[in-house]
ZAMARGU-4260 file (C-alpha; in steps of 0.2 Angstrom, whole numbers, plus 5000, padded with zeros to 4 digits):
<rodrens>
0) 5000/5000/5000 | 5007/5018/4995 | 5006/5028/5010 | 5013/5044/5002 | 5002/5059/4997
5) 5009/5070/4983 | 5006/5079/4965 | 5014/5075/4950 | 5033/5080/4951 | 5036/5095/4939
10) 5053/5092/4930 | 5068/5104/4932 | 5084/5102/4922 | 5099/5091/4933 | 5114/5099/4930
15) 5124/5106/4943 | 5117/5122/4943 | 5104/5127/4953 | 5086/5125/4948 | 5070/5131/4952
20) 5066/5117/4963 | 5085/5121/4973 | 5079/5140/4975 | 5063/5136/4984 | 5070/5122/4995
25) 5084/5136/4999 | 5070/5148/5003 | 5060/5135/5013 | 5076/5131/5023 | 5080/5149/5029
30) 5060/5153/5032 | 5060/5140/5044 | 5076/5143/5053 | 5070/5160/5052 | 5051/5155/5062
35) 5061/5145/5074 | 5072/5161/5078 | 5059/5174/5079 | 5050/5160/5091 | 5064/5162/5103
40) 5065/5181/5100 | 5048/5183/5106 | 5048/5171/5124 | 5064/5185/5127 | 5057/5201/5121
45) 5055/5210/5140 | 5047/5225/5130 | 5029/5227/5124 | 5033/5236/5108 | 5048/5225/5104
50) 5035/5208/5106 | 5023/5217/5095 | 5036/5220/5080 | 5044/5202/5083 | 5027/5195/5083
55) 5022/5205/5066 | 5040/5197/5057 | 5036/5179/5065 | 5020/5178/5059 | 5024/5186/5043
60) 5038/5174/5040 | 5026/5160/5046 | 5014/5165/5033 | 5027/5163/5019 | 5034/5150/5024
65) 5018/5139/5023 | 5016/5148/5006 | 5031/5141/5002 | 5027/5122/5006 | 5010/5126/4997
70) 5021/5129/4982 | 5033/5115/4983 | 5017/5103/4987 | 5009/5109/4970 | 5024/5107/4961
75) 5026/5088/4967 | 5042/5092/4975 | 5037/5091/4994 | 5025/5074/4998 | 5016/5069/5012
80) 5014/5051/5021 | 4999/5046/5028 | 5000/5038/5046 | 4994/5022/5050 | 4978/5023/5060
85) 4985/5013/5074 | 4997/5026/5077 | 4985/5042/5077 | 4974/5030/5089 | 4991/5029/5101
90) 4996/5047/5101 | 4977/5053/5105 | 4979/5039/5119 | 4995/5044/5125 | 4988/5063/5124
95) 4971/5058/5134 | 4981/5052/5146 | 4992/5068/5150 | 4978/5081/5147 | 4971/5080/5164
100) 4987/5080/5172 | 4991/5095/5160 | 4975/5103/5165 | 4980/5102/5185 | 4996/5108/5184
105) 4988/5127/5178
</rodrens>
C-alpha cells in the first residue's frame, strides 16, 4: 500500500546548477530557521513594543513559509505520508492520558 500523498513531480533540468526546485528548497530552509528564531526572540522580548514587532515578522515569515510548502506541494516536489491509523489512535491515547494531568498543573 502507497502511503505517500503528493502531485505530479514537475521536472527541472539536473545539471549542477541550481534549479528552480534548489531555490525554493533554499527559501523554505531559511524561512523555517528564520520562524524557529523569531520564536525564541519573542519568549525573550522584556518590552511590549519589541514583542509586537517580533510577533508581526514571525507571523509574517510564518505566513510565507507555509506559502512556500504550498508551492513545493503543487509542484510535486514536497509529499506527504499518511500515518497508520494505529498510530493516530496511540498518540490521542497517549495525549488523553496527559491532558488532565496537563489541566491540573495550571
Amino acid at each position: 500500500m502507497n502511503n505517500k500523498i503528493s502531485n505530479p513531480k514537475t521536472d527541472v533540468p539536473n545539471t549542477p546548477e541550481m534549479n528552480d526546485k534548489d531555490y525554493i528548497t533554499t527559501m523554505l530552509s531559511i524561512e523555517k530557521v528564520m520562524a524557529k528564531d523569531y520564536a525564541v526572540a519573542l519568549t525573550e522580548a522584556s518590552n511590549t513594543d519589541l514583542y509586537n514587532d517580533y510577533y508581526d515578522m514571525f507571523d509574517d515569515v510564518s505566513n510565507m513559509q507555509r506559502e512556500i510548502y504550498n508551492l513545493m506541494f503543487k509542484k510535486g516536489w514536497y509529499c506527504l505520508e499518511m500515518a497508520e491509523e494505529n498510530k493516530i489512535t496511540q498518540k490521542l491515547n497517549t495525549l488523553e492520558q496527559e491532558l488532565p494531568q496537563l489541566e491540573n498543573n495550571s
